[in-house]
N, C-alpha and C positions, 0 to 999 in steps of 0.2 A: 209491352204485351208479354210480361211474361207471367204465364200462364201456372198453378199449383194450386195443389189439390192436398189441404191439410187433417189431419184427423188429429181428434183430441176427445175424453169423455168428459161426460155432463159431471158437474161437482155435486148436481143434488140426488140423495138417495134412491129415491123411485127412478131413476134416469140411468144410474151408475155400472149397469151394463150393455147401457146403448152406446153403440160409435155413431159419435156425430161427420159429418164429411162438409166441409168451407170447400168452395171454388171461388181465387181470387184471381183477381186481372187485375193491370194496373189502367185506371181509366185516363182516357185522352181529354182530358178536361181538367184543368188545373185547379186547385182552388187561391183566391186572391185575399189574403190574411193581413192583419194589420199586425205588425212587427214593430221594433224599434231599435237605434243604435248607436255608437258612442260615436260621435265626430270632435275634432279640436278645432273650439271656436273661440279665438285672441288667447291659444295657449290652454285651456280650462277645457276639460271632457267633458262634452253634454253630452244630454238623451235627445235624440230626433226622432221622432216616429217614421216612418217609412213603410212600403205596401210592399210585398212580395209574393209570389210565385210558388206556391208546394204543390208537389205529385200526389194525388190525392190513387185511390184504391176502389173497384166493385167488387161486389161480395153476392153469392149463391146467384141469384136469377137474372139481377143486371150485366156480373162478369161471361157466365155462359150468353145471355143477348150481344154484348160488344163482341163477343167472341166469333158469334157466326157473322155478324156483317162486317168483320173483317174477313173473314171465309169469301163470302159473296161482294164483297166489293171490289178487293184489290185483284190487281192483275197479274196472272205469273207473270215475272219478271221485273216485278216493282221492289220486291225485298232483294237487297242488294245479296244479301247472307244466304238466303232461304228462295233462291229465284224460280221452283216450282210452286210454291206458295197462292193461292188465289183461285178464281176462276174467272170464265172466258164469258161469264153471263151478261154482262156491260156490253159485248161487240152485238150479241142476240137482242138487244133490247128494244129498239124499233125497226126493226129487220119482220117483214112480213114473214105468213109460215108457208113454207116451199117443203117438200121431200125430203131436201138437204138438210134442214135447220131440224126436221123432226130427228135425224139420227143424229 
């Protein structure tokens, strides 16, 4: 989740006084790639193919969306680091509306 906000300007002319502005997250969904690698088999390097695991990136509209329901899901005191973090809207959720819960 770490959160940055890039600016860089457009290469084509008409554009080359605009600033552009990226909003990335890193997204919680991996992506699953076919790889490959050298193992020693009777002595001799081969190639094995193998599947692995990369941290994949959102970008403008989907980083800012993972962004807030992270906001709205997690609980303060879930991030170990950051223990204000979150909101309390999970404990409201099937809680009828009373007086209380309004303020």
């Amino acid at each position: 989740m770490g959160n940055k906000i890039v600016s860089f300007t457009a290469n084509t002319a008409s554009d080359s006084d605009q600033m552009l502005e990226v909003y990335r997250d890193f997204s919680m969904v991996s992506e699953r790639r076919p790889t490959f690698d050298f193992k020693s088999i009777d002595g001799k390097p081969q190639r094995v193919n193998v599947t692995r695991f990369f941290a994949t990136k959102d970008v403008n509209v989907k980083a800012v969306f993972n962004s807030l329901r992270n906001i709205f899901t997690w609980i303060p005191g879930e991030r170990i680091l950051n223990p204000e973090f979150g909101s309390k809207l999970r404990l409201y959720l099937y809680e009828g509306i009373t007086p209380e819960n309004k303020e």
